[in-house]
C-alpha positions as CSV (number, residue, x, y, z in Angstrom):
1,X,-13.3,29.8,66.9
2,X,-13.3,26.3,68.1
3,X,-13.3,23.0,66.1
4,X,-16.6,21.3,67.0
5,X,-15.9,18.0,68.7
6,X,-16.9,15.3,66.6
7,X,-18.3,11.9,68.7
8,X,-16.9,9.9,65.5
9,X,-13.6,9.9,63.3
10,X,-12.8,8.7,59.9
11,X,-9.4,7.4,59.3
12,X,-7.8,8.3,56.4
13,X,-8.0,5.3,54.7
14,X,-11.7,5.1,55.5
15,X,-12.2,8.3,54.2
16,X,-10.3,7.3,50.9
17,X,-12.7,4.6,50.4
18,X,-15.5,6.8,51.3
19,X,-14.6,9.7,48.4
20,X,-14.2,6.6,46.1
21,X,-17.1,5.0,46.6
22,X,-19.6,8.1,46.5
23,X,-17.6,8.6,43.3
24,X,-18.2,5.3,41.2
25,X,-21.4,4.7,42.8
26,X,-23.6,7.8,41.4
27,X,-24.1,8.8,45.5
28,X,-26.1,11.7,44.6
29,X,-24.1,15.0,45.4
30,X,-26.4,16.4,48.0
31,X,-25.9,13.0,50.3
32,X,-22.8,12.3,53.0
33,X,-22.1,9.6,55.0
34,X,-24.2,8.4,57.6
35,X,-23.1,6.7,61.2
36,X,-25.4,5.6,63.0
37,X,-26.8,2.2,64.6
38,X,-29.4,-0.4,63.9
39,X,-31.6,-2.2,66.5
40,X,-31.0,-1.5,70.3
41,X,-33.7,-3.6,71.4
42,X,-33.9,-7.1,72.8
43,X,-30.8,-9.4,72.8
44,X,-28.8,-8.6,69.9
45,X,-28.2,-4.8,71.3
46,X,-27.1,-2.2,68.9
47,X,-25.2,-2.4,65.9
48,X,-23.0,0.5,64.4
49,X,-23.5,1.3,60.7
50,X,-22.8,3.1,57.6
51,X,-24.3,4.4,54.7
52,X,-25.3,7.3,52.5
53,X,-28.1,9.2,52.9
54,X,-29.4,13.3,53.1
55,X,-29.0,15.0,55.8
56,X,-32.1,15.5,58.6
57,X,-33.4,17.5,60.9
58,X,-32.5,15.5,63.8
59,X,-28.9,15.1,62.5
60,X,-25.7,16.7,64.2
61,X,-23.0,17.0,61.1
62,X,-19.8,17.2,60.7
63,X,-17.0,17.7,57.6
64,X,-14.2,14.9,57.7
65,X,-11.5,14.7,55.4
66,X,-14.1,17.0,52.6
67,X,-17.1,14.8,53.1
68,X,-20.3,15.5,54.9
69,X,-21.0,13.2,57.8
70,X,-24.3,12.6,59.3
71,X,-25.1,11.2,63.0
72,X,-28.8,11.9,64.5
73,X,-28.3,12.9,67.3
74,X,-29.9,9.8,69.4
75,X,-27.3,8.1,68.0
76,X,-24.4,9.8,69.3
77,X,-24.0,8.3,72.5
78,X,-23.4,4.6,71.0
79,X,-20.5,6.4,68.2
80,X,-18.8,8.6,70.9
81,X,-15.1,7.3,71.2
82,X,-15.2,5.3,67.7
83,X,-13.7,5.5,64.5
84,X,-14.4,4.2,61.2
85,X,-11.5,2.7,59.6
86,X,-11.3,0.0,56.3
87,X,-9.8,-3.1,56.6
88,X,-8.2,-4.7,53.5
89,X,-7.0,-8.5,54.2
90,X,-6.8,-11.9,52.6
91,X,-10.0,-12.7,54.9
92,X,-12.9,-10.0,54.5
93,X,-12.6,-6.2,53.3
94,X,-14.8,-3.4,54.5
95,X,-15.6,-0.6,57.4
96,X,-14.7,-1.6,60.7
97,X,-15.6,0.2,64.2
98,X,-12.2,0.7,66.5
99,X,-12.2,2.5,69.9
100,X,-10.3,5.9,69.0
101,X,-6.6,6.4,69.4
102,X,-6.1,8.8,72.8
């Protein structure tokens, strides 16, 4: 059997973050991490998220690292190529977007 191609990665650092956060923030059990983007229309174009939510109907998922991931499928072409990484500096702290490693 093949491993399903995912559009989106988590680094491992991300994914730390991830496990600890759905684990101090009472993330209820049956929710994963959703990718996905906001807005697409007009001049501001589309802008990649994240967040927790149950899984849908019109959802591709994945298991990264132990935790469910969510990505509706009309989604997937603006995720394709990216991974979710955490940045920790002396300037901001939080999920970034990067173009994945080849």
């Amino acid at each position: 059997m093949f491993d399903q191609l995912k559009p989106v990665t988590l680094s491992s650092k991300a994914a730390r973050e991830v496990k600890k956060i759905m684990g101090t923030k009472n993330i209820p059990a049956e929710y994963g991490l959703r990718i996905g983007i906001r807005g697409g229309g007009g001049c501001g174009g589309a802008k990649l998220i994240i967040g927790f939510d149950k899984k849908k109907e019109s959802d591709l998922s994945y298991v990264m690292e132990g935790i469910p991931v969510y990505v509706d499928k009309k989604h997937t072409m603006y995720v394709i190529g990216k991974e979710v990484d955490f940045y920790e500096g002396d300037d901001a702290r939080g999920f970034v977007f990067a173009e994945q490693d080849k």
